[in-house]
DRENDO-1510 file (C-alpha; in Angstrom, 1 decimal, always signed):
<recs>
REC; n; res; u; v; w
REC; 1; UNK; +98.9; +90.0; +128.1 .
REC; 2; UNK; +96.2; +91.8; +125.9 .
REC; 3; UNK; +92.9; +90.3; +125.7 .
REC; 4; UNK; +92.6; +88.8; +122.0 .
REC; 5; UNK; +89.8; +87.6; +119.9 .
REC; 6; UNK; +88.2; +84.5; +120.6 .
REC; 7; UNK; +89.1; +83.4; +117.1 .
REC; 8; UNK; +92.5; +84.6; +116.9 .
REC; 9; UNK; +95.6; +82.2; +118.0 .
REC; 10; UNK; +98.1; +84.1; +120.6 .
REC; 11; UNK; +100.2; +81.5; +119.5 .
REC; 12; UNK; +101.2; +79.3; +116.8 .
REC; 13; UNK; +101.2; +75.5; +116.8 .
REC; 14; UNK; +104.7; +73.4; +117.2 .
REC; 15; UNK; +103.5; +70.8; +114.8 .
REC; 16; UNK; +103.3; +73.8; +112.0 .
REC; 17; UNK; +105.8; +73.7; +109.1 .
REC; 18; UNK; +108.0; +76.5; +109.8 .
REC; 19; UNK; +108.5; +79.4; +106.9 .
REC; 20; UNK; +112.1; +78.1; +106.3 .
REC; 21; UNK; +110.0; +74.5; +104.6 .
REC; 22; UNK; +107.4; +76.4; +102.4 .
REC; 23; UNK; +107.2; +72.7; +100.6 .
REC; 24; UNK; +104.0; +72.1; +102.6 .
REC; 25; UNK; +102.7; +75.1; +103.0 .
REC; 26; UNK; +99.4; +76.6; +101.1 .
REC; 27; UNK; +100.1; +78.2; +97.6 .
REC; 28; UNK; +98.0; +81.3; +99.2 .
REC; 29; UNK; +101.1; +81.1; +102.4 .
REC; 30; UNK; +103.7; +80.8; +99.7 .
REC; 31; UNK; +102.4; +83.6; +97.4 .
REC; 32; UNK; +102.7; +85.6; +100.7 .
REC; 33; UNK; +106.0; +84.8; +102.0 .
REC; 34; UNK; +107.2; +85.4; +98.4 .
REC; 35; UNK; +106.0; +88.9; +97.9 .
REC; 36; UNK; +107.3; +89.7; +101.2 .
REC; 37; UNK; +110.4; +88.1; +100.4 .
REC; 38; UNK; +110.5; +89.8; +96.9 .
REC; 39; UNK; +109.9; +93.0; +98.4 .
REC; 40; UNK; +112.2; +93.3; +101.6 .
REC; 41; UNK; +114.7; +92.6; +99.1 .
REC; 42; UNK; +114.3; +95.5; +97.1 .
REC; 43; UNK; +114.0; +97.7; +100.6 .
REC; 44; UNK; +117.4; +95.6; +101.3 .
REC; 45; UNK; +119.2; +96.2; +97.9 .
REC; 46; UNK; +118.8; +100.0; +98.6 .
REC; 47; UNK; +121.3; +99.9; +101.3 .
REC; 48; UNK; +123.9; +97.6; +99.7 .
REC; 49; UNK; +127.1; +99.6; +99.7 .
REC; 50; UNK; +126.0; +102.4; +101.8 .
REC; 51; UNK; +128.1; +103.2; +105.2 .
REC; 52; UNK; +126.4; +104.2; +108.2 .
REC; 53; UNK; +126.1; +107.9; +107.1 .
REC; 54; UNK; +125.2; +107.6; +103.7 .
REC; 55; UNK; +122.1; +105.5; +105.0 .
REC; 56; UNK; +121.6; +108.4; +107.3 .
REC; 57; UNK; +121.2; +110.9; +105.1 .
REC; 58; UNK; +118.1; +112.7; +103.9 .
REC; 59; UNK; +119.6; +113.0; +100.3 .
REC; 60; UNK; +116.2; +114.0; +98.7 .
REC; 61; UNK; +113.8; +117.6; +100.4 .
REC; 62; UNK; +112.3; +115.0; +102.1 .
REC; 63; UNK; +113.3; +114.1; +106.0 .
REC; 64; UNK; +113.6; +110.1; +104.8 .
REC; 65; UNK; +116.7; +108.4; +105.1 .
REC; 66; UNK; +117.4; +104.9; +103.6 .
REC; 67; UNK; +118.3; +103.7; +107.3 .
REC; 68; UNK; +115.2; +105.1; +108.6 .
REC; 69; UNK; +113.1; +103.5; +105.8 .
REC; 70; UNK; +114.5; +100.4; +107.0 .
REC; 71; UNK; +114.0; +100.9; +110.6 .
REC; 72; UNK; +110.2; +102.6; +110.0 .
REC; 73; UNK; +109.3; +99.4; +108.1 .
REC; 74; UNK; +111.1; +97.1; +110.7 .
REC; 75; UNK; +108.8; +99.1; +113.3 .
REC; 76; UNK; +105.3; +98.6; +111.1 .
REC; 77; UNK; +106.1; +95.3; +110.4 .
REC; 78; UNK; +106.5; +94.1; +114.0 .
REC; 79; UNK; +103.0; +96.4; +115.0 .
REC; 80; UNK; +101.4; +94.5; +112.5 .
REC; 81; UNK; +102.7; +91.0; +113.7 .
REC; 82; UNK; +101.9; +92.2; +117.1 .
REC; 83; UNK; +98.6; +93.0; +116.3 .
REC; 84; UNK; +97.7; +89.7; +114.6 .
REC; 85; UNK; +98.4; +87.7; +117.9 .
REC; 86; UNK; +97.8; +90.2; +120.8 .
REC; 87; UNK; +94.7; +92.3; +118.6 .
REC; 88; UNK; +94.1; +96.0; +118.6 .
REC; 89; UNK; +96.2; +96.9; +122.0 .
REC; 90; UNK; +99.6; +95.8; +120.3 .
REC; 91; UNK; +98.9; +98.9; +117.8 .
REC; 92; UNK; +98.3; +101.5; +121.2 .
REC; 93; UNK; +96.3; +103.7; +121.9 .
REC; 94; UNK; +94.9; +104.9; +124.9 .
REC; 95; UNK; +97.2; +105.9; +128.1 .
REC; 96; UNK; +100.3; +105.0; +125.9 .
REC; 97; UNK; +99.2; +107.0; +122.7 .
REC; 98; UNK; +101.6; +109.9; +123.0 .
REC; 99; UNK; +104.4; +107.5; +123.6 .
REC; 100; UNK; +103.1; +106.0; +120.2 .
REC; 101; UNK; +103.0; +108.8; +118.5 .
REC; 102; UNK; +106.1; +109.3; +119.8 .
REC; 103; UNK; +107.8; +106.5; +118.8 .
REC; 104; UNK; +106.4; +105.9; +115.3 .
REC; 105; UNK; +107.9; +109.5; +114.5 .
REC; 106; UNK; +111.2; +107.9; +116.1 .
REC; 107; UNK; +111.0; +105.4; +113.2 .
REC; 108; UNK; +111.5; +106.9; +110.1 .
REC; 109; UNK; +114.8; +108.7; +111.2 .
REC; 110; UNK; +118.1; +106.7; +111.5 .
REC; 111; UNK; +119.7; +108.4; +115.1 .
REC; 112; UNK; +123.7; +108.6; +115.6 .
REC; 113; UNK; +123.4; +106.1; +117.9 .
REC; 114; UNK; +122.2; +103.1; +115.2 .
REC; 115; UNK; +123.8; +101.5; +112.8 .
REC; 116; UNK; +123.1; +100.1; +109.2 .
REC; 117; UNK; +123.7; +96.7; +110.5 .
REC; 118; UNK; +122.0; +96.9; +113.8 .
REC; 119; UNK; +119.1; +98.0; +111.6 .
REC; 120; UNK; +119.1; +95.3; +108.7 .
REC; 121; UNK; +119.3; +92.5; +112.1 .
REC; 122; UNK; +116.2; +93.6; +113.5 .
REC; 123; UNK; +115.0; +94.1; +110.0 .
REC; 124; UNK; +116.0; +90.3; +109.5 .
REC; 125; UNK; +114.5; +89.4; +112.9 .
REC; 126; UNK; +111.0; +91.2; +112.6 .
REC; 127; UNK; +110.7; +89.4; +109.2 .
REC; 128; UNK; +111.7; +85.8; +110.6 .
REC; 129; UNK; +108.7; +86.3; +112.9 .
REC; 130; UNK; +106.1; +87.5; +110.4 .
REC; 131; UNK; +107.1; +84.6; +108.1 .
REC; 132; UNK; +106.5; +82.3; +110.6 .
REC; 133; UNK; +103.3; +83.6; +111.1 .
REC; 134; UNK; +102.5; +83.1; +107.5 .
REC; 135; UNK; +103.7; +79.6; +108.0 .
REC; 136; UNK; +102.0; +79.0; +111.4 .
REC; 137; UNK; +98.7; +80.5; +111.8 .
REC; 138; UNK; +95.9; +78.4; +112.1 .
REC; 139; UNK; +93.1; +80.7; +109.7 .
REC; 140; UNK; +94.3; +83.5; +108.1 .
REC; 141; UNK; +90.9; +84.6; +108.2 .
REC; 142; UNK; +91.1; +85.2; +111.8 .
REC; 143; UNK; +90.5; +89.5; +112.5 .
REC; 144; UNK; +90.5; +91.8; +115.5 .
REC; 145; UNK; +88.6; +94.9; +114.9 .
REC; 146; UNK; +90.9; +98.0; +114.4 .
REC; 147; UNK; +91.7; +100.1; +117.4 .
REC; 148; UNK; +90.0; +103.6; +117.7 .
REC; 149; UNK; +91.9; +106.1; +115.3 .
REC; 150; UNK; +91.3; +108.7; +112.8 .
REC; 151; UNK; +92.8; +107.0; +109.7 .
REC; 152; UNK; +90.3; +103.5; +110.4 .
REC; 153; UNK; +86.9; +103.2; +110.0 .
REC; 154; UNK; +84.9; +103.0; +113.1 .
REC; 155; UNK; +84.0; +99.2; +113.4 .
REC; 156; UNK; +86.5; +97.8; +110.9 .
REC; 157; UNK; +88.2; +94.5; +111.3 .
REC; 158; UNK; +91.6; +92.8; +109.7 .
REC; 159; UNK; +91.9; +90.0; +109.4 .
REC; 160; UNK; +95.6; +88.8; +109.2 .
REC; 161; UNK; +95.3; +88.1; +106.0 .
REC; 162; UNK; +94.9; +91.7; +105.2 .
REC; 163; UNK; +97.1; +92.9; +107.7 .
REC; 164; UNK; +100.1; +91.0; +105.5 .
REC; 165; UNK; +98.8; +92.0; +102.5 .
REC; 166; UNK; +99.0; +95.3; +104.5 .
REC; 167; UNK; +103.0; +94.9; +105.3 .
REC; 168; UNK; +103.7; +93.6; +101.5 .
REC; 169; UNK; +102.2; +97.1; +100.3 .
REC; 170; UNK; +103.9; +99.0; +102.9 .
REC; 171; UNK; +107.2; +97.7; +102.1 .
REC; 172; UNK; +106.6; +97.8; +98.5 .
REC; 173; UNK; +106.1; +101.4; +99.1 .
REC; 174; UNK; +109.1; +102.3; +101.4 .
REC; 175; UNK; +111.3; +100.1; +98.9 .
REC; 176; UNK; +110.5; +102.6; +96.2 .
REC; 177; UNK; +111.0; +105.6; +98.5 .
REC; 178; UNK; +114.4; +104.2; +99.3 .
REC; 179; UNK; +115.4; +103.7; +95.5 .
REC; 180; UNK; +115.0; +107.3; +95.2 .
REC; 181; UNK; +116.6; +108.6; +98.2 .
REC; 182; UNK; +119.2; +105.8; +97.0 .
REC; 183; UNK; +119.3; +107.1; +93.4 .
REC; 184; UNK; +120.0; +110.5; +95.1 .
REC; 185; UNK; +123.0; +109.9; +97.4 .
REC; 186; UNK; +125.1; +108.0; +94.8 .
REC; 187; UNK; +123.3; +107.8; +91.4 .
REC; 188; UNK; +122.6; +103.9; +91.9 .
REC; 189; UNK; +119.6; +102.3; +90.9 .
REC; 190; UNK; +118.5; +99.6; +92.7 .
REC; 191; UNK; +115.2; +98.9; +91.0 .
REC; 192; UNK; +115.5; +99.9; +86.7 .
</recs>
């Protein structure tokens, strides 16, 4: 297992209310688990409808498909969740960095052998887990510093905290991507 922070769970407590009972949960833990739940459902209504190939197409100049915007946020999302448990190995790096380049490219495209479906369940399941670390974690205050890459700042720390206010604006993002590319292929609007 990666080495964490000393400050940082690599697990979550069983005594924890889990995210499906937000009842007892912090009003900062339910303000998060309802953007993310407001937004993955806007990245979800894009697809409603769509068969396997219309999610597959690239109906705009750009390369982004609706299926791949699912499966790219999918992929962030459970980096992200990695990262907040394991710290700044779960987001590579290092010997494996080519294979993460690699496989973050993979990401955005949908590939003949996947499946709306198959991407909307590991959709669902990557976004069971992060919810239950909204639920679950101990201090949301708790940070790793940010592995060594061009696009961070040398030093810099998230907290995970920041890292879900990170996957809220990612997915708010790729949701509004995907309303265009939807908007493109059939002239549906899934967010006006």
């Amino acid at each position: 297992m990666p080495a964490t922070d000393t400050n940082t769970p690599t697990s979550t407590p069983a005594s924890t209310p889990a995210a499906s009972d937000r009842s007892s949960l912090s009003a900062e833990r339910r303000d998060l688990l309802e953007a993310l739940d407001t937004h993955r459902e806007f990245l979800r209504t894009t697809a409603r409808g769509l068969t396997d190939a219309q999610a597959a197409e690239a109906s705009t100049v750009s390369v982004l498909s609706v299926g791949g915007l699912i499966k790219h946020v999918a992929f962030t999302e459970s980096g992200w969740a990695d990262f907040i448990v394991f710290g700044p190995e779960a987001l590579g790096g290092g010997a494996d960095e080519a294979a993460g380049y690699a496989a973050h490219a993979d990401s955005f495209r949908m590939n003949e052998d996947e499946t709306l479906a198959g991407l909307l369940e590991r959709y669902d399941e990557v976004a069971r887990r992060t919810d239950d670390l909204v639920a679950t974690l101990p201090d949301l205050d708790a940070s790793h510093p940010l592995p060594s890459a061009p696009w961070f700042e040398p030093g810099a720390t998230r907290s995970a905290r920041r890292v879900f206010l990170h996957i809220i604006a990612e997915t708010a993002q790729h949701a509004g991507h995907a309303d265009i590319i939807r908007e493109a292929i059939d002239g549906a609007r899934t967010m006006g």
